[in-house]
C-alpha positions as CSV (number, residue, x, y, z in Angstrom):
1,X,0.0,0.0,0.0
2,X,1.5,2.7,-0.9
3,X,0.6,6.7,0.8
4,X,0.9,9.4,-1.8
5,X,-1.6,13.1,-2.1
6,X,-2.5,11.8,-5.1
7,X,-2.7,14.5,-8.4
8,X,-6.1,15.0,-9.4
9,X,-6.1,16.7,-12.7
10,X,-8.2,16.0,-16.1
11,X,-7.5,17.0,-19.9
12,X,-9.9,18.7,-21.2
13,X,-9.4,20.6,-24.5
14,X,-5.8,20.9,-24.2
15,X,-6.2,22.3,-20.6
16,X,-5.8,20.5,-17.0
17,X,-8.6,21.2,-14.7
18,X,-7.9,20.7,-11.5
19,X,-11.4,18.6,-9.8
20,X,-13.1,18.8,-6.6
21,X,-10.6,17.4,-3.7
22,X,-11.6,14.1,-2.3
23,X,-11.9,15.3,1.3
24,X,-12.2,12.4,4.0
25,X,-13.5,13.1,7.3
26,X,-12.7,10.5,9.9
27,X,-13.3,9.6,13.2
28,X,-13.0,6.4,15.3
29,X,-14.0,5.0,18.6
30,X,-11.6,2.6,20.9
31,X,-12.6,-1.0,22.9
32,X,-10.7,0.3,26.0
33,X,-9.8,3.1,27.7
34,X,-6.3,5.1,28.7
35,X,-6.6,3.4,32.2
36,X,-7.5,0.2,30.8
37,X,-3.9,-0.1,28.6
38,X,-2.2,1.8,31.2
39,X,-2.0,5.5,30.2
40,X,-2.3,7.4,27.6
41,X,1.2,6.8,26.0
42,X,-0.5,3.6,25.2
43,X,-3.1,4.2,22.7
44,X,-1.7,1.7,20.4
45,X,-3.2,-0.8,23.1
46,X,-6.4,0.5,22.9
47,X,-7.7,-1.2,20.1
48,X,-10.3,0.1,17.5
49,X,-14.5,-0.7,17.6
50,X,-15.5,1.5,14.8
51,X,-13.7,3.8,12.4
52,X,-16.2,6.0,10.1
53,X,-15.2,8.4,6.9
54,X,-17.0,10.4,4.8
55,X,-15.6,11.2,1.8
56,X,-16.6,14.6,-0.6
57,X,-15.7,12.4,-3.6
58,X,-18.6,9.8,-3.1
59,X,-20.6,11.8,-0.9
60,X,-20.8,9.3,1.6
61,X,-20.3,7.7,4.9
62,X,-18.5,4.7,5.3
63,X,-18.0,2.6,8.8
64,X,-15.3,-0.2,9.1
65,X,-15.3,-2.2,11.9
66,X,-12.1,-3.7,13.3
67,X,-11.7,-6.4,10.8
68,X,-11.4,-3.7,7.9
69,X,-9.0,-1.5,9.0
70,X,-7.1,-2.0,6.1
71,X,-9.7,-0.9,4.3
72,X,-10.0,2.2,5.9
73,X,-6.2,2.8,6.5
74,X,-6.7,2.7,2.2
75,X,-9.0,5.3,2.3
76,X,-7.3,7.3,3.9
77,X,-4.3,7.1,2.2
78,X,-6.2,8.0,-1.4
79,X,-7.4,11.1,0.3
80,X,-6.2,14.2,-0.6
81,X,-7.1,15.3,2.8
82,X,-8.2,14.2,5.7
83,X,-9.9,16.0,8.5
84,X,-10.6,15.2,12.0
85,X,-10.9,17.0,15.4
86,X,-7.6,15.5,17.7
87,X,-6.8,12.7,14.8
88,X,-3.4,13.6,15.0
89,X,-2.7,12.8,18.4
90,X,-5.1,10.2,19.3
91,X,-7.2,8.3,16.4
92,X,-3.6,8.2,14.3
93,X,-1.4,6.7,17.4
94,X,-4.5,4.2,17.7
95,X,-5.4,3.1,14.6
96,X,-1.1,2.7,13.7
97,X,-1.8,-0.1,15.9
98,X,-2.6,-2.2,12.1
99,X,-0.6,-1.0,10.2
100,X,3.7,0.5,9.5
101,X,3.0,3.1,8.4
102,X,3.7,6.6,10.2
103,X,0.4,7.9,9.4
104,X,0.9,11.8,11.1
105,X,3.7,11.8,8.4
106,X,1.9,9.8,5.4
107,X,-1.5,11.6,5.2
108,X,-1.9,15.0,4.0
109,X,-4.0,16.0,7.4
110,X,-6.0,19.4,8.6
111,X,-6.4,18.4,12.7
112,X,-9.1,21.2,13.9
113,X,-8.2,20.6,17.3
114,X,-4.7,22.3,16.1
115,X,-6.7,24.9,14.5
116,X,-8.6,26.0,17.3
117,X,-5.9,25.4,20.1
118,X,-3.5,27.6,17.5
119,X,-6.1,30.1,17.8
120,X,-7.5,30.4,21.4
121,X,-4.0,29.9,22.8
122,X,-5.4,26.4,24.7
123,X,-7.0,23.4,23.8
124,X,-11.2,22.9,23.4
125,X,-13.2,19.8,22.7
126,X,-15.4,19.1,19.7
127,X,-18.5,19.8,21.9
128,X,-17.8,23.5,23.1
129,X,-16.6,24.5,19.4
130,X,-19.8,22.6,17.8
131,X,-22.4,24.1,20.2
132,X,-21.4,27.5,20.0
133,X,-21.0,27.7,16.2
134,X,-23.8,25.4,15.5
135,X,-25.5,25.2,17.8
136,X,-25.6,21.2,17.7
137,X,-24.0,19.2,20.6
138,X,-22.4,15.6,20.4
139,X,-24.8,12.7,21.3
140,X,-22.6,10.6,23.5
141,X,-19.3,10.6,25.0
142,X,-16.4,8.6,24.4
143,X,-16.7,6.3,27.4
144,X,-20.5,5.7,26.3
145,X,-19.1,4.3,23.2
146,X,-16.4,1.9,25.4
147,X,-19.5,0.7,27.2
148,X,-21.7,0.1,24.3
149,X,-18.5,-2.1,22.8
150,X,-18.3,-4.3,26.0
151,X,-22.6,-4.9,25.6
152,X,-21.9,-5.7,22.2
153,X,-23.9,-2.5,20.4
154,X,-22.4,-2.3,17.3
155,X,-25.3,-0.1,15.8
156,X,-24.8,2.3,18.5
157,X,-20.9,3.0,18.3
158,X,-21.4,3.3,14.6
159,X,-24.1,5.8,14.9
160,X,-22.0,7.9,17.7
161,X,-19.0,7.7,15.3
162,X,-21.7,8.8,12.6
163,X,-22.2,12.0,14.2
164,X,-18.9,13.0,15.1
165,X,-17.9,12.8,11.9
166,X,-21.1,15.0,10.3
167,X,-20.3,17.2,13.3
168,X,-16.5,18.0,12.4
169,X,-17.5,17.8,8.9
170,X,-19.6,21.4,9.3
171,X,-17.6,22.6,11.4
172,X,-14.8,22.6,8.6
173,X,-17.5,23.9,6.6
174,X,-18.4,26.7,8.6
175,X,-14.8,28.1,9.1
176,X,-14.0,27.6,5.5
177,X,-16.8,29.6,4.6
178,X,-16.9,32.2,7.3
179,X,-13.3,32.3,8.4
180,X,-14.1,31.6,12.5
181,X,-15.6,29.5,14.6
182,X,-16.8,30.0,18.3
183,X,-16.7,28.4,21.7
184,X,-18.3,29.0,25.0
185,X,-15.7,30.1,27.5
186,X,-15.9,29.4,31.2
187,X,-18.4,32.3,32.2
188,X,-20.9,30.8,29.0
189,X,-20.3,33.1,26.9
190,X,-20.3,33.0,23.1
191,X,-16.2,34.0,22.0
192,X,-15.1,33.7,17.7
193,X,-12.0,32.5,16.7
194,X,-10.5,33.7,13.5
195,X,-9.1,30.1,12.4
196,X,-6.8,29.5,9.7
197,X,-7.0,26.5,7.4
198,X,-3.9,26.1,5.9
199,X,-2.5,24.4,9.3
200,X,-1.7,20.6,7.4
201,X,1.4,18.2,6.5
């Protein structure tokens, strides 16, 4: 398998037109916790339930459970960008559990959670950035999708994983078409953040 941003040009009368990026969003949920593996330099250990990705080029979602992660690992690779919120530093170190490659260094990546910690001077979750600038909140919490993997609900992780993924997916959206976002600081209130997009490797 070979990692590569991939050049996405077409002839057409004598003239290459660039097309549409193939933008994946991804997300992924874990079997076991930090504590569970031991801390959280561990997060190879903590195995994946359910990866999801949408992808601009199909306009779709797509969820892989933990027998596929090839599959997705592939998808990833034949982005031209991929998009998450904290991928870089958490669903990367996990999922590199399957595979050799160094993905932080192999994917062409735009991490919002660097984009809004570059911009507020300090980190804030997915939740606080999606409720103040959309005014949509996240379903579930990570450790409600641990416990769903230990009953066995399959459905539900994916669903969860679903979300976050739609959720970050506007929220790129949003500050690509508006140039901020916004978060809720500790007295409630509604702050913007000029963010800037060009943050990738």
């Amino acid at each position: 398998m070979e990692c590569r941003l991939l050049q996405s040009y077409a002839l057409i009368s004598g003239t290459h037109v660039e097309k549409p990026k193939n933008i994946v969003y991804f997300d992924l949920e874990t079997q076991r916790t930090a504590n569970d593996v031991g801390g959280w330099d561990k997060k190879s250990s903590m195995g994946v339930s359910v990866g999801v990705t949408y992808s601009t080029s199909t306009a779709s979602y797509e969820v892989f459970p933990e027998s596929r992660m090839s599959d997705l690992i592939n998808v990833l690779c034949r982005a031209d960008l991929v998009v998450g919120y904290n991928i870089r530093r958490f669903d990367y170190e996990v999922l590199m559990a399957y595979t050799i490659l160094d993905l932080p260094h192999h994917l062409p990546t735009l991490d919002l959670l660097e984009v809004v910690e570059k911009a507020a001077g300090h980190k804030l979750p997915l939740d606080s950035v999606a409720l103040a600038t959309l005014g949509v909140g996240k379903t579930a919490e990570g450790l409600d999708a641990i416990r769903w993997w230990r009953e066995g609900k399959m459905m539900e992780i994916a669903e969860y994983c679903c979300f976050d993924v739609k959720v970050t997916k506007l929220v790129h959206e949003y500050a690509i078409d508006h140039g901020e976002l916004h978060y809720m600081d500790r007295f409630s209130r509604k702050q913007a953040l000029k963010v800037d997009l060009s943050i990738t490797t």
